[in-house]
C-alpha positions in Angstrom: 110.1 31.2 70.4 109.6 28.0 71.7 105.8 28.9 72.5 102.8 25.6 72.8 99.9 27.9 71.0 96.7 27.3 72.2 94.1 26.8 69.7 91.9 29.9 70.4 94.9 31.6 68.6 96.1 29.1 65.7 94.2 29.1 61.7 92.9 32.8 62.1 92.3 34.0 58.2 93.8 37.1 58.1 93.7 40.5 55.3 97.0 42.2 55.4 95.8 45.3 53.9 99.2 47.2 53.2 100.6 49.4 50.1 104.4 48.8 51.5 105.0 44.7 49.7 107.7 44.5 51.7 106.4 45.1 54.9 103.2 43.6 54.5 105.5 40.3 53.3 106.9 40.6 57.0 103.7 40.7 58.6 102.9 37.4 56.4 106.1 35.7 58.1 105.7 37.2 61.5 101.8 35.5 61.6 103.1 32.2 60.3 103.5 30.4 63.6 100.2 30.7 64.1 99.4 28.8 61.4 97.3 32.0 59.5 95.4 31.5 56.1 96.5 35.3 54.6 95.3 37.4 52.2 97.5 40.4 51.5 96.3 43.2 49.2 97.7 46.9 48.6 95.4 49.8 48.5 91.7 48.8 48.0 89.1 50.9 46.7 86.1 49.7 48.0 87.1 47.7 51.3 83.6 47.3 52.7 82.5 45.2 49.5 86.1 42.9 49.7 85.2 41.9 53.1 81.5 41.2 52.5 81.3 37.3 51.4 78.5 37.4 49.4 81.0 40.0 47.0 84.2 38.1 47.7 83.5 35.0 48.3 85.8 35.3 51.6 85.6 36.0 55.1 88.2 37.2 57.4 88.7 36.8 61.1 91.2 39.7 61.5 92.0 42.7 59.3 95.7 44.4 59.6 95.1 48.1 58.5 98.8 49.7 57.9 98.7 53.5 58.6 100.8 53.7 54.8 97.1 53.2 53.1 95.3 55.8 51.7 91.8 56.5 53.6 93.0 55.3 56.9 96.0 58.0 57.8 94.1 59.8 60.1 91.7 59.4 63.6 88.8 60.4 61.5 89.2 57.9 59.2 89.5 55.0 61.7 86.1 56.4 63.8 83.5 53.7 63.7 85.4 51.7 61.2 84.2 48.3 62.4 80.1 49.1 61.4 81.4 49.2 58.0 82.2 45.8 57.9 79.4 43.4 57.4 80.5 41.1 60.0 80.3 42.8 63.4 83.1 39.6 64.4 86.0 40.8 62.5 88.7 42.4 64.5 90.5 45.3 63.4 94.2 46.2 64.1 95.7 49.5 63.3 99.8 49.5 62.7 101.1 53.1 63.3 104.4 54.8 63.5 104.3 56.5 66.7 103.0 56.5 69.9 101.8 59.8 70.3 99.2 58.7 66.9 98.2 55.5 69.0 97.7 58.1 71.6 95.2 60.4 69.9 93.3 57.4 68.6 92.6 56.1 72.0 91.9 59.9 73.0 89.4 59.8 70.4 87.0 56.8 71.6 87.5 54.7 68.4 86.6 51.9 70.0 85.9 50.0 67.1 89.5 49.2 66.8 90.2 46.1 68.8 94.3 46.5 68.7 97.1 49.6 68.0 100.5 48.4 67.2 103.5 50.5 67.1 106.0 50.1 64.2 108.3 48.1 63.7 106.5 45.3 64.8 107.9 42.1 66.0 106.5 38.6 66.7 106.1 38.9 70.3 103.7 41.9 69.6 101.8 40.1 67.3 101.5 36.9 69.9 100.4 39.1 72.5 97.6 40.6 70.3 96.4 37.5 69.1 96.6 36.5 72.7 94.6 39.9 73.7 91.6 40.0 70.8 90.9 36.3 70.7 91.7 34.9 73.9 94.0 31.5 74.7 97.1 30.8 76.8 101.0 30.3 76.0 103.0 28.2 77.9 107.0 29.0 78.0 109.6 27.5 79.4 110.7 30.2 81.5 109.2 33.4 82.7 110.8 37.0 84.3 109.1 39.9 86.0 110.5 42.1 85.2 110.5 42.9 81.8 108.9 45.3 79.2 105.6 45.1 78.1 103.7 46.7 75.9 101.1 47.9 78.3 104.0 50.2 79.5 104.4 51.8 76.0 103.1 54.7 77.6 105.2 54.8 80.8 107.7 57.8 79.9 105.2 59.6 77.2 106.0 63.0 76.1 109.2 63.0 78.7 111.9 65.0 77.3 115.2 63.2 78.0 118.9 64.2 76.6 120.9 61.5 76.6 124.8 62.7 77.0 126.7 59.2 75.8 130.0 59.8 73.1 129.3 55.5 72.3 127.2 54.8 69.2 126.2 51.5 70.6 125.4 52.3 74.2 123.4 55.6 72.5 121.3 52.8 70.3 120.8 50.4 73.5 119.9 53.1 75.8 117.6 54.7 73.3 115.7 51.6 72.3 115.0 50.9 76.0 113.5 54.3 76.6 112.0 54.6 72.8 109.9 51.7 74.2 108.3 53.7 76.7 107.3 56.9 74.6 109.9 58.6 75.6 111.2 61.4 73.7 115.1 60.9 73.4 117.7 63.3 72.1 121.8 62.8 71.8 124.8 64.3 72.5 128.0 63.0 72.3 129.9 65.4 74.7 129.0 67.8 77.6 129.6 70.9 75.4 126.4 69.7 72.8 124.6 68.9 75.8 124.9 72.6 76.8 124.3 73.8 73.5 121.1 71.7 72.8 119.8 72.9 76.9 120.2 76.7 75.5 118.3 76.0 72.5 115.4 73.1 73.5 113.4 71.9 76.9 114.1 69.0 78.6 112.1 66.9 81.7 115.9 65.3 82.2 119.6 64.6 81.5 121.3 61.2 80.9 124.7 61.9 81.3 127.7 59.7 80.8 131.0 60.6 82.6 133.8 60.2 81.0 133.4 61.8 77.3 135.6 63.8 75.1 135.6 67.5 74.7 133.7 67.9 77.8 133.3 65.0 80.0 130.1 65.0 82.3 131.2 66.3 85.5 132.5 69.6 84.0 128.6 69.5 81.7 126.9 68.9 85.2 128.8 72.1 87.0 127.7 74.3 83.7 124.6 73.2 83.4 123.9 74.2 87.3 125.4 77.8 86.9 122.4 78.4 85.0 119.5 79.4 87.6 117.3 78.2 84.7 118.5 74.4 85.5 118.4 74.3 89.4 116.2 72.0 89.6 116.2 69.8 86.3 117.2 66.4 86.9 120.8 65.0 86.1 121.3 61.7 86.4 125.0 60.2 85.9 125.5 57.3 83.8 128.8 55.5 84.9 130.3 52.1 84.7 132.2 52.6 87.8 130.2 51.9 91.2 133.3 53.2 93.3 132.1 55.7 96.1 134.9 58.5 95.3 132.6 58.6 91.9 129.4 59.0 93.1 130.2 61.7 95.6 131.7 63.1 92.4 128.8 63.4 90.6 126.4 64.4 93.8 129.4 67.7 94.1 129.2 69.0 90.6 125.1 68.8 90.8 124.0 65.3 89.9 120.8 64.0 91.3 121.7 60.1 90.9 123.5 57.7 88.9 123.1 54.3 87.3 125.5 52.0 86.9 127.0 50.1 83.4 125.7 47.7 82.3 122.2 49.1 82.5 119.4 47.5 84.0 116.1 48.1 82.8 114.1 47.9 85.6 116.6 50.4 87.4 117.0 52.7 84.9 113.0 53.1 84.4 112.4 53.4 88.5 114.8 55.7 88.8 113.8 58.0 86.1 110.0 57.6 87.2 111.4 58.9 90.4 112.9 62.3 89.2 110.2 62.9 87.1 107.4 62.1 88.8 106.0 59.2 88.6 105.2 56.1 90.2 105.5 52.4 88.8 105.1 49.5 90.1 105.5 45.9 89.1 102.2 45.3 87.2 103.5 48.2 84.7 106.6 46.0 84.0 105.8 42.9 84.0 105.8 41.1 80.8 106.1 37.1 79.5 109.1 37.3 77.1 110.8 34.8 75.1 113.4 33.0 78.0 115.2 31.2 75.2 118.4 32.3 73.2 118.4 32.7 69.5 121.9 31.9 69.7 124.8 31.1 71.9 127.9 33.4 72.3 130.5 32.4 75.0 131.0 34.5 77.3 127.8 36.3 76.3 124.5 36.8 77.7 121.9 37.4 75.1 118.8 37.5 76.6 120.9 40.2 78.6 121.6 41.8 75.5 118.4 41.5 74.2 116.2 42.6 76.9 117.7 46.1 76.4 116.8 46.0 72.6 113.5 45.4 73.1 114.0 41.3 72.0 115.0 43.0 68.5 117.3 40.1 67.5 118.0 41.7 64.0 119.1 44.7 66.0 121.1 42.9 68.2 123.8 41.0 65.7 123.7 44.1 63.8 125.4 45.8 67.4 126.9 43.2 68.0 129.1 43.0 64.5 129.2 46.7 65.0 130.7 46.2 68.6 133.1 43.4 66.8 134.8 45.8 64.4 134.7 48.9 66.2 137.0 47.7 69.0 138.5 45.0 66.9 142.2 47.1 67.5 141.9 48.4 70.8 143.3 45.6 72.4 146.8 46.3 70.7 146.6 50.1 71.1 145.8 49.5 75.1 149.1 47.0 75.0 151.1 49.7 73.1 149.4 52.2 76.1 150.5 49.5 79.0 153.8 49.3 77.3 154.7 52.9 77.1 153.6 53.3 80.8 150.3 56.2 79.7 148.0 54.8 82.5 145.2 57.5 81.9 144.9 56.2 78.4 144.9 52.4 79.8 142.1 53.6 82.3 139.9 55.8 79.4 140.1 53.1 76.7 139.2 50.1 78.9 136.5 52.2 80.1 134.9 52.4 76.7 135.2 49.2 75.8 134.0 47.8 79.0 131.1 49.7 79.2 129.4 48.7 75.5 130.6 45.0 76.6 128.7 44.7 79.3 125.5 46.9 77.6 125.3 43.8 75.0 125.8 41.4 77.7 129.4 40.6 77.5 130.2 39.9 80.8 133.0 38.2 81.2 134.9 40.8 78.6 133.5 43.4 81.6 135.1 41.8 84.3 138.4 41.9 82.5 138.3 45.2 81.0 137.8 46.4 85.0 140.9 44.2 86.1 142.9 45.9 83.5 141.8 49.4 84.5 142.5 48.2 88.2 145.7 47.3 87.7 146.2 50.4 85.6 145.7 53.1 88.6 148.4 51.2 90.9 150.9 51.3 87.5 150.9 47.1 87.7 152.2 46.5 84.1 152.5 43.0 84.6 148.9 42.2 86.0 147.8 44.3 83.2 149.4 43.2 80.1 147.7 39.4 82.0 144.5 40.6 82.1 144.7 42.0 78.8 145.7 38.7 77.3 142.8 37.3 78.7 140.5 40.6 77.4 141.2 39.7 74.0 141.1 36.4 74.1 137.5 36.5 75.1 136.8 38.9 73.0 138.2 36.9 69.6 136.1 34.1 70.9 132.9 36.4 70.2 134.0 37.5 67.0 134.3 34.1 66.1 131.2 33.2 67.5 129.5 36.5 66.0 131.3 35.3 62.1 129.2 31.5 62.9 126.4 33.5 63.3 126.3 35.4 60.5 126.9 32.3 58.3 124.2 30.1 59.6 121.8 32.8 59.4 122.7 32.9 55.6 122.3 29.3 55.3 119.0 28.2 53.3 116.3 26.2 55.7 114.4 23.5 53.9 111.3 24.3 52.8 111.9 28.2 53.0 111.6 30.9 50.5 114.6 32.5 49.9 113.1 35.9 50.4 109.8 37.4 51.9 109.7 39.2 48.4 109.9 37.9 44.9 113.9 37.7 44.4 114.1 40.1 41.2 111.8 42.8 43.2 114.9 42.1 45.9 117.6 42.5 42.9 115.7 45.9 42.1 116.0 46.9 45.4 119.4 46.1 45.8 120.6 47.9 42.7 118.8 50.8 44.0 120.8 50.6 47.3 124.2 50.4 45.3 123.4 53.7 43.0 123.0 55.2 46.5 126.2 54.1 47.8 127.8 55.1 44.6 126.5 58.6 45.7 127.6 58.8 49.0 123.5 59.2 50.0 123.0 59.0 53.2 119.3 57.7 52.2 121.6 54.4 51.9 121.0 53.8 55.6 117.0 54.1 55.3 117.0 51.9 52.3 118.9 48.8 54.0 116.9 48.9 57.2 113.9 48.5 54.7 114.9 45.6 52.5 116.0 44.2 55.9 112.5 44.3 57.1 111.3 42.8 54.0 114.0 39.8 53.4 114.0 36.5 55.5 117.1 36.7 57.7 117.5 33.1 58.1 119.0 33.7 54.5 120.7 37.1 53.9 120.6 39.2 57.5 124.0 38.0 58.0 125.2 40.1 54.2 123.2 42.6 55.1 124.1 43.2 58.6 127.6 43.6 57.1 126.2 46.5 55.1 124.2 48.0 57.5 127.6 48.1 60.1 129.4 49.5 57.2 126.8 52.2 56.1 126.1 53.1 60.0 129.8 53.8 59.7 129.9 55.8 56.6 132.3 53.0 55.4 130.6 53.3 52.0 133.4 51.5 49.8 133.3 48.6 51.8 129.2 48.3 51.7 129.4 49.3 48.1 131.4 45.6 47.9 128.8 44.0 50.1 126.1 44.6 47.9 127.4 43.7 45.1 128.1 40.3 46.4 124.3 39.7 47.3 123.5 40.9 43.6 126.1 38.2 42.1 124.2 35.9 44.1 121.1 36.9 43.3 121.3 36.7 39.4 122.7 33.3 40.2 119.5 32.1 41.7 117.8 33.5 38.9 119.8 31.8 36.2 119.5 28.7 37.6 115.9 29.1 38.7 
């Protein structure tokens, strides 16, 4: 982030007190634009006598407790945690897993924590609560807001929400953005799940996506209001047409309102605040975030892409390869479709396409993924087949853009480690992660997200996004190959110390 620190905020001397090396090696990079001394240490025995200086010969401005260490899992054990230490000026933060924990500690009055952050954590979160607990200013070059903001963590807590979507990536974007919020988000992939997860589980509201397979969501909307049981739970269509014979569609068959692709955060939130109850206003929203790209896609707008993923730029690429090879040969199957004159399939696969694109902030792929179904529903070959052209051109220009990318982010940065974590605790990892391929484990998809965390992506993300896409895609041949790239390279470093 291209942030001026303020020095209220820079030099803090910080104890990362986590049994997790990896992760506690990401908090150490995360804190080092602000210039931190850090001291990192696993489970500690005696923590009251390591943070007295006359014991240790140290002193700490600011102590990171991660929830993974024994004696501080629960409320009880965080309760008046700060008269233990011998300097009353130490500030405590607590890293939990889930909001709902965060929840019950503010609940519980434990005041003497000065900060609860919920995992994963990213940089901005850490900025803002150095910002909160110890005062200063940032200056950025831009500012929107609208955003998300961690004060709004607890906007959509406890809400039950089933989110009807057949897209893998439009699932992830949509569930990150609500996720955010502390809402409680289950998928299914076609109307007849949705129906089948309403009979068995209680929901505040329904996502629902129109055009699916199996069941598409206008047929899921008229069964779902046969039931007297679902009269008045809210439906709310998810569509990436804005055409008017749609929406009076969806108001027929028993929708309550729609939103249109791509989605808009701010709308999206207002208008489920409005079925549900709730009133926001601009103070719960706005947020400072990072106005700057971390890279440059033609044709793309990432800080589009990224507001919906919660600035999660790891998350993003990964997507955004996924998005790359997913749809890589649709373009010559919706030529073949043009060609052999099966509009209905020209309409339906443009329409998937063109709805992810525009989620990740492809917009000018969008555009021409609408021409295309346009000229599709007047049977205009010609104009078609043109605006396809131009479809894929764009969208080989990403993929090339995306394959840069991945490259530079592999590229080794002067001055850096190559890892956050020593490289043969990596290569242990690593070979770890390959037996589970090997397998067929689906635990394979937990590991990679957790060396991820732990490895510095201006050096490997790009590999290991290639795994991750692969694994998310149960393509476990081709991450097996993946891997054992990174290995090769690994031993080479090693060799040649």
């Amino acid at each position: 982030m291209d942030l001026f620190l303020s020095k209220e905020i820079i030099g803090k001397r910080v104890l990362i007190v986590d049994s997790n090396i990896k992760s506690s090696q990401w908090l150490a990079r995360l804190l080092k634009p602000t210039q931190a001394e850090i001291t990192q240490v696993g489970e500690i025995d005696n923590l009251d006598e390591f943070l007295d200086p006359q014991k240790s010969g140290q002193t700490f401005d600011v102590v990171l407790v991660n929830n993974n260490v024994k004696g501080f899992r629960r409320v009880d054990d965080l309760i008046g945690i700060k008269k233990r230490f011998p300097s009353e000026a130490i500030k405590v933060v607590y890293l939990t897993d889930t909001v709902q924990f965060a929840q019950r500690v503010s609940e519980a009055g434990v005041g003497s924590i000065d900060s609860v952050l919920i995992k994963p954590i990213n940089a901005s979160q850490l900025h803002d609560t150095w910002i909160t607990i110890f005062g200063g200013k940032t200056k950025q070059k831009k500012e929107y807001p609208t955003k998300k903001t961690a004060s709004s963590e607890n906007l959509f807590n406890g809400v039950r929400i089933l989110l009807v979507e057949d897209n893998e990536i439009n699932q992830e974007v949509i569930q990150e953005l609500l996720k955010q919020h502390g809402a409680q988000i289950k998928i299914a992939d076609n109307g007849r799940k949705a129906l089948d997860l309403l009979e068995r589980q209680v929901f505040d509201l329904v996502l629902m996506d129109i055009q699916m397979p199996i069941m598409d969501g206008f047929t899921a909307a008229e069964e779902i209001r046969k039931n007297a049981r679902f009269t008045s739970l809210p439906i709310i269509a998810l569509t990436a047409n804005a055409q008017i014979e749609e929406r009076n569609l969806a108001e027929k068959t028993g929708m309550n309102d729609y939103i249109t692709k791509p989605i808009e955060p701010r709308l999206l939130f207002e208008i489920i605040a409005k079925w549900i109850g709730k009133n926001i206003s601009d103070e719960n929203l706005v947020a400072r975030i990072d106005a700057t790209q971390p890279f440059i896609i033609e044709g793309v707008n990432t800080s589009k892409g990224l507001e919906r993923l919660n600035n999660d730029y790891q998350e993003y690429l990964v997507l955004l390869n996924k998005f790359v090879k997913n749809h890589q040969e649709d373009f010559q199957k919706i030529e073949n479709y043009i060609l052999q004159g099966v509009w209905d399939t020209v309409i339906s696969a443009s329409h998937a396409i063109r709805g992810v694109a525009g989620n990740l902030g492809a917009i000018e792929l969008m555009g021409s993924l609408a021409n295309i179904e346009a000229a599709a529903k007047i049977k205009d070959s010609n104009t078609a087949l043109e605006e396809l052209k131009r479809a894929r051109k764009i969208f080989e220009s990403i993929a090339l853009d995306i394959q840069t990318i991945n490259k530079k982010f592999n590229e080794k940065i002067p001055g850096e480690k190559n890892t956050y974590i020593d490289q043969k605790d990596l290569l242990v990892q690593l070979k770890k992660l390959e037996g589970q391929i090997k397998n067929n484990n689906p635990d394979a998809k937990i590991l990679i997200k957790e060396i991820n965390q732990g490895v510095s992506p201006v050096l490997f993300d790009g590999l290991l996004i290639n795994i991750q896409v692969s694994l998310e895609a149960y393509n476990f041949k081709q991450a097996q190959n993946e891997v054992r790239k990174i290995i090769k390279m690994i031993k080479g470093d090693i060799e040649h110390g």
